[in-house]
N, C-alpha and C positions, 0 to 999 in steps of 0.2 A: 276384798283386801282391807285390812286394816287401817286406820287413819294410822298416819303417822306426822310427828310432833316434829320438828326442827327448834333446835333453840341451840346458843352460843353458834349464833353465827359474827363475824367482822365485822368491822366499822368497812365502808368505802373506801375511808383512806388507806387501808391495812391491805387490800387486794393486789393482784401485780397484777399483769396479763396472762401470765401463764399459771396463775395459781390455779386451782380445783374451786369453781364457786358453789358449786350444789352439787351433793353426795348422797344419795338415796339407800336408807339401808335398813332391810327386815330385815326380823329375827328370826327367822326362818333363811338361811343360807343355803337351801337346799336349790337341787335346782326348780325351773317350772316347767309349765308345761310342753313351752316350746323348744325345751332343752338348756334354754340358757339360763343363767347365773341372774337372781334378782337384785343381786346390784345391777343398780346401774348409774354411770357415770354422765352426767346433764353433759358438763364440757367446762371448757375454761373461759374467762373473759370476751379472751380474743376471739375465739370458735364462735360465739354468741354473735360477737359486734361483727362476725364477716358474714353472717346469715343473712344480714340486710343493707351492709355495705356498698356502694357506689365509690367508685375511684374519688367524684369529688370532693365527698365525701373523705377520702383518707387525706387528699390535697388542701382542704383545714383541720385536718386534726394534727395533734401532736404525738406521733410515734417513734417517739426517742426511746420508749422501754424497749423497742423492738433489736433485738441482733440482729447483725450483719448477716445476712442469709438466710433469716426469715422470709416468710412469703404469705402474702395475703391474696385472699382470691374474691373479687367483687362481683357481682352481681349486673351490674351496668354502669356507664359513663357519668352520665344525668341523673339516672332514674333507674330504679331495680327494672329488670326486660326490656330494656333498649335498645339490647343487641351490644352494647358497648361492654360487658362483663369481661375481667381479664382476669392472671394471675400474675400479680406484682410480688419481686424479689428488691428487698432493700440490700444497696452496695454501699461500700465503704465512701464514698463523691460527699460532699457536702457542697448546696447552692444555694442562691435565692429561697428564700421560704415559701414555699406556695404557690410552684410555677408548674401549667399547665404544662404538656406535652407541646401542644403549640408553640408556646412562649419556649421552651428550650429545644422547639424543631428536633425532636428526637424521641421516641416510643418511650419516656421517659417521664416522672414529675417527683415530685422536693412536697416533702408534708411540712407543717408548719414550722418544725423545727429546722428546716433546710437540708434534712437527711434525703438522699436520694435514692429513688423507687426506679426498675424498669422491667422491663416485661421481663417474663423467664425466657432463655434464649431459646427452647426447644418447645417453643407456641409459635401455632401461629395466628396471627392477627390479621384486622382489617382496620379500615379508617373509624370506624365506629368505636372501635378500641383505646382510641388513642385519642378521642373527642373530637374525630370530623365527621363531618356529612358530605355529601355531595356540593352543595352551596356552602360549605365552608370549607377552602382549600387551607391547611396548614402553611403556617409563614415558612418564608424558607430561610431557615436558620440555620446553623449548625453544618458538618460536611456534608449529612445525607438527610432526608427526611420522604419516608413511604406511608404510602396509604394503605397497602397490603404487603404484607413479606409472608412468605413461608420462609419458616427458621429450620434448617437438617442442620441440629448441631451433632452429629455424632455419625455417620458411616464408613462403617467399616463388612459392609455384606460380603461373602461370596459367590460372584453370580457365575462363577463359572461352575458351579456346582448343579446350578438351575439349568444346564447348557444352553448357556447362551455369555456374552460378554460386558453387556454396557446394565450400570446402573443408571434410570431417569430419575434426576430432581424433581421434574415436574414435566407430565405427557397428556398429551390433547389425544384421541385418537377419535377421528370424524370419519362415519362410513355413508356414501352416500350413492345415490343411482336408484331406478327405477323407471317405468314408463311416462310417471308425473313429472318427473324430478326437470327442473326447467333452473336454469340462475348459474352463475359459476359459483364458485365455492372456497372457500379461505378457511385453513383449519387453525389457523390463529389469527386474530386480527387486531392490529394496537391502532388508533390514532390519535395523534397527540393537537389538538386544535390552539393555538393561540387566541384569546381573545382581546381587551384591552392593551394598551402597551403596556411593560414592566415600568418599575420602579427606574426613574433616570439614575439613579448610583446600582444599579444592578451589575453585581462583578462577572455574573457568569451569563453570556448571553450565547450558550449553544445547548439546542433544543431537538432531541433524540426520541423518533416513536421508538424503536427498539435498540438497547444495549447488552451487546454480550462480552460478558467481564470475565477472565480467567487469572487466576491468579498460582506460580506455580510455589511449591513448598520449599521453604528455607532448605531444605536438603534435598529438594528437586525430588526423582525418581530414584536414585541406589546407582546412576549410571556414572559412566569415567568415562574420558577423554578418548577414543576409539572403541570405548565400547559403548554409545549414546543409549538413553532408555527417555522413553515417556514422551509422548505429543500433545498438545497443547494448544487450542483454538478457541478464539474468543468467538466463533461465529462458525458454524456450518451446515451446509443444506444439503438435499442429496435427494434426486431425482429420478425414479425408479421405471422401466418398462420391459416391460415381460414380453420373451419372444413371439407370443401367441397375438399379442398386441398387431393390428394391421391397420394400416391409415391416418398415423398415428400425425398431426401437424407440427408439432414443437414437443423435444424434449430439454429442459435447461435446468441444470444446477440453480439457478439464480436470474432474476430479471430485476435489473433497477432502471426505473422509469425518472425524469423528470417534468415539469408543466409549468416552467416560466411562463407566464402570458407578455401580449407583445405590451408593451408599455410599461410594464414594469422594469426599475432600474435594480441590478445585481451586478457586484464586481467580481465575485467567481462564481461558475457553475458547471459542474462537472456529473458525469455520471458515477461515476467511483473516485475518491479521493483517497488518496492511500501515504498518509502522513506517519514518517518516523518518530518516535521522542526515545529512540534509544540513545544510550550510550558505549555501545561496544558491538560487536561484530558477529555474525556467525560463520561457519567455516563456508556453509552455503547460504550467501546473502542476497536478496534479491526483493524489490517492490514486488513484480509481479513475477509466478513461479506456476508455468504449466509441466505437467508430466503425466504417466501414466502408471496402470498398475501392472505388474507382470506380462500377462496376454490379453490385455483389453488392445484395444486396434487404436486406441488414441482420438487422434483429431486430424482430418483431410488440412485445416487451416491454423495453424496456429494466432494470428488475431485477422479478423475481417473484418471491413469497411463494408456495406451494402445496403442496398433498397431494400432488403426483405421485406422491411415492416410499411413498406410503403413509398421512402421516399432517400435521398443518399444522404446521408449523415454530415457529410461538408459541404458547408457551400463553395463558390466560384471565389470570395475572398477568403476564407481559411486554411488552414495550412494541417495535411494528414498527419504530420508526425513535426510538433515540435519540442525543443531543449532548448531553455534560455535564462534569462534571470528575471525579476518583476522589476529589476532596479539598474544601475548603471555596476555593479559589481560582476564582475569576470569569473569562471569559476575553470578550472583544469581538471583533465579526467585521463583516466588514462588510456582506453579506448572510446571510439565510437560506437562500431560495431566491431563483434568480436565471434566469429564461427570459428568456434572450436572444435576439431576435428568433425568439421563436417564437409560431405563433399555433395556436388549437385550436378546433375543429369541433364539437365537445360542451362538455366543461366541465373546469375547473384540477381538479379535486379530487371526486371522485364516490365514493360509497356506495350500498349498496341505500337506507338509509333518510338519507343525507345527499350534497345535493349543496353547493357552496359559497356556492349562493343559496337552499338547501334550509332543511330544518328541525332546523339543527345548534343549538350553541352556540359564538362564537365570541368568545374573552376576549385583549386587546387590549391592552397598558400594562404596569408595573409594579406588585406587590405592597408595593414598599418606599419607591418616589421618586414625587415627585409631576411629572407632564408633562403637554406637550399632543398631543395626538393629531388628528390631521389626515386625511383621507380626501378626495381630489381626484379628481375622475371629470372624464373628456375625451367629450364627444358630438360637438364641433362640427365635429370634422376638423381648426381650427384649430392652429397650434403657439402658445398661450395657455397660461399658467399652470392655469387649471383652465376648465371651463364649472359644474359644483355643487360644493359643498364641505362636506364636514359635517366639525366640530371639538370635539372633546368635550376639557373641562378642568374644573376645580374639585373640589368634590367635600368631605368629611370622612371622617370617624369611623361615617357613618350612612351605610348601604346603603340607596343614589339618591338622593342630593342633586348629585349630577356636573350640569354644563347640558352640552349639545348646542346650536351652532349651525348652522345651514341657512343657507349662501349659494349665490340662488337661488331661481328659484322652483319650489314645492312645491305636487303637484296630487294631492286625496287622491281617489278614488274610493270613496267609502263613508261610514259613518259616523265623527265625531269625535267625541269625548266624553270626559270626563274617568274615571278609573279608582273616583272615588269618586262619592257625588250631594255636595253641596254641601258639598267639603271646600277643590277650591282654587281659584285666582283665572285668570284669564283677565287677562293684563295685572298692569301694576300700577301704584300711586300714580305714581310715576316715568316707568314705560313704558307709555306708553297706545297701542292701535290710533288712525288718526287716521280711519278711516272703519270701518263694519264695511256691507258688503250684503248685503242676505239678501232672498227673496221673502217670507217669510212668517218670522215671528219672534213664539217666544213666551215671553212673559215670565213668563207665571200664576206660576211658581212661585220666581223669582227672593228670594232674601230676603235675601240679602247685597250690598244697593249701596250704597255711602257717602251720608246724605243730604245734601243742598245746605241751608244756612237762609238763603241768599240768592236769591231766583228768579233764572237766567239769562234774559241777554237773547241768542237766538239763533232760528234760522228754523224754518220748517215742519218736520218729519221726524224730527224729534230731541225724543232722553227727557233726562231728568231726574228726578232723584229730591228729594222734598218731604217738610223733616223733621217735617213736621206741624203747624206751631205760624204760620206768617207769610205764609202763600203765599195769600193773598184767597181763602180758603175753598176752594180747589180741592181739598182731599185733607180732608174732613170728618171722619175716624176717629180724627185728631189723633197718628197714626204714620206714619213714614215709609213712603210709597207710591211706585211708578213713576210719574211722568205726562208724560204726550206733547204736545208741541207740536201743534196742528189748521192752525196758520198762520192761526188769530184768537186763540187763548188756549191757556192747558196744562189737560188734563185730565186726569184719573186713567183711569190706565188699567186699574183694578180697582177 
């Protein structure tokens, strides 16, 4: 090859970035031997100075020649092969001059001039990228700051082409077993350790091994109002065993464990916590929502309490099922429980020693307001307001003075009687029975019936009480006695 001479080259000053700095060119245009063209193009400023570039490197320079949308691609964070090599897109942002990634807590950094640099969106990166190490956790600045991201900016595949349905962002697949094979097995595993305490002005203090974040599209799925399209989960697991499978101990969707130890103090602790921050409704709304699919056989229990794992889950002071407030505020709801068209073959509500027609106690109303309580029973198959109705109101200061009304009739099989011997009244001044029948009726011991001191005029069958003193001798002891009509005259009937 021939020597070749360069002369009128530029001053320094006169070069941009993207000018053409060395231009090699025989006089022979022909091609060579390896078919290509003996020009050949060295490169431009920039292409040179990113052959050996380092991010920190760009984070003291001043690359203001650069446009918006340029892209520089470094070699390492520190040090050219440090694993820290990325490829920086300068954006339209202007900041601080000269701030690392760290300092602006974001995949991000400002060259001298304060123009700002950040990754390209469809990289992906690790801490090394962004100037961490392991011993150097990035400050936590900004909304978010990661030490790894994979970045999918763009899919749009069709996997149903591939026959099958789901596209993965990102899949584990761990196959394991054999004769050796000893240890359980975790096909992903986060743990998140705390170590020193955080900073005392620390505004966010909730600390997450795993989050699954969904976000749905400003135009959702294409779906309308009765015709809904598209589901949406920030979190799902799914638990798989094949019929061939025998002996098989636990199969579960999900296990969440907790490990308070004793002496430690916690004000809440829950196995699952399932907090709203919505603001609107769904047509089907619900904390917790079991169901099934098509012809899968469901669930024998819809939620259980039990020892399985060893030992029963409440103790002697807690309480299986509560609803209440953490404060002294009150809240209204519109049912309690609510079975909706559902109907049952034994009983609502069963115990060993209580069924809900059993020998429980069941307490009904308010402690602090006074109401009416109403109890409506349907027998007749009718759609009628009630066929029996018991209502209970009234009431004081004195435990059992409440009335209970019975509308309806009432058929007692057994004995009735009052709870004391001759304390209360049957009836009253006011309200009187208008018939009473009975086969056989005994009076011997009656002593409290108001007497009459006028004899009625009335027929065979019927008493009367005689206050001793006017009644033509019929009641001789001269105290008030019971005396019965014969259907010729009254007699004492003691």
């Amino acid at each position: 090859m021939a020597d070749i001479k360069i002369t009128n080259l530029p001053l320094g000053t006169d070069i941009a970035d993207d000018d053409e700095l060395l231009y090699i060119d025989v006089s022979d245009q022909t091609a060579g031997p390896d078919g290509t063209d003996k020009r050949v193009l060295v490169g431009s400023l920039r292409n040179i100075a990113e052959r050996n570039a380092t991010t920190e490197d760009l984070i003291a320079s001043d690359l203001s020649s650069f446009a918006v949308g340029k892209s520089i691609t470094t070699v390492g964070f520190y040090e050219p092969g440090d694993g820290g090599g990325a490829q920086w897109v300068k954006v339209a942002d202007t900041d601080t001059p000269s701030q690392t990634p760290a300092q602006l807590g974001d995949a991000k950094f400002t060259d001298s001039d304060g123009a700002v640099w950040e990754l390209a969106n469809n990289y992906s990166y690790n801490a090394k990228q962004i100037g961490g190490e392991s011993s150097l956790p990035i400050s936590s600045q900004g909304s978010e700051s990661s030490f790894n991201i994979t970045a999918i900016a763009s899919d749009n595949i069709d996997q149903t082409t591939g026959g099958g349905s789901k596209v993965n962002g990102y899949k584990v697949t761990h196959v394991f077993g054999g004769e050796s094979t000893r240890g359980g097995r975790h096909g992903l595993y986060s743990v998140l350790v705390q170590g020193p305490q955080t900073a005392t002005d620390n505004p966010d203090r909730n600390y997450v091994a795993i989050q699954g974040h969904v976000i749905v599209g400003n135009n959702a799925d294409g779906g309308v109002v009765g015709g809904y399209k598209g589901a949406y989960f920030g979190l799902s697991s799914f638990a798989q065993c094949p019929a061939s499978a025998k002996g098989v101990l636990n199969v579960s969707g999900a296990e969440i464990n907790t490990n308070v130890l004793d002496g430690a103090e916690v004000k809440l602790k829950t196995g699952v916590q399932v907090v709203s921050a919505d603001t609107g409704f769904g047509d089907i709304d619900a904390g917790y929502y079991i169901s099934k699919k098509g012809s899968a056989v469901g669930y024998n229990k819809g939620f259980m309490l039990s020892d399985y794992n060893g030992g029963f889950p409440i103790p002697e002071t807690g309480d299986m099922f509560y609803a209440g407030s953490d404060g002294a505020t009150r809240y209204t709801v519109n049912n309690g429980i609510w079975f909706d068209r559902i109907d049952f073959t034994t009983s609502i509500i069963r115990s060993d020693n209580y069924v809900l027609r059993g020998s429980g106690s069941t307490e009904v109303g308010s402690l602090s307001a006074s109401s009416v309580i109403t109890q409506d029973h349907h027998t007749s198959g009718n759609n009628i307001d009630y066929d029996y109705r018991v209502q209970y109101s009234g009431g004081n200061a004195t435990t059992g003075n409440g009335v209970a009304l019975h509308i309806g009739t009432s058929i007692f099989k057994g004995l009735i009687r009052p709870s004391e011997n001759s304390v209360y009244d049957l009836g009253s001044s006011s309200f009187r029975y208008s018939n009473v029948y009975a086969s056989v009726m005994d009076v011997s011991n009656i002593i409290k019936m108001t007497p009459l001191t006028t004899q009625p005029t009335t027929s065979a069958g019927t008493m009367a009480v005689d206050d001793g003193s006017n009644w033509s001798g019929v009641n001789p002891t001269g105290s008030p006695r019971p005396v019965f009509n014969d259907g010729t005259s009254w007699v004492a009937m003691f």
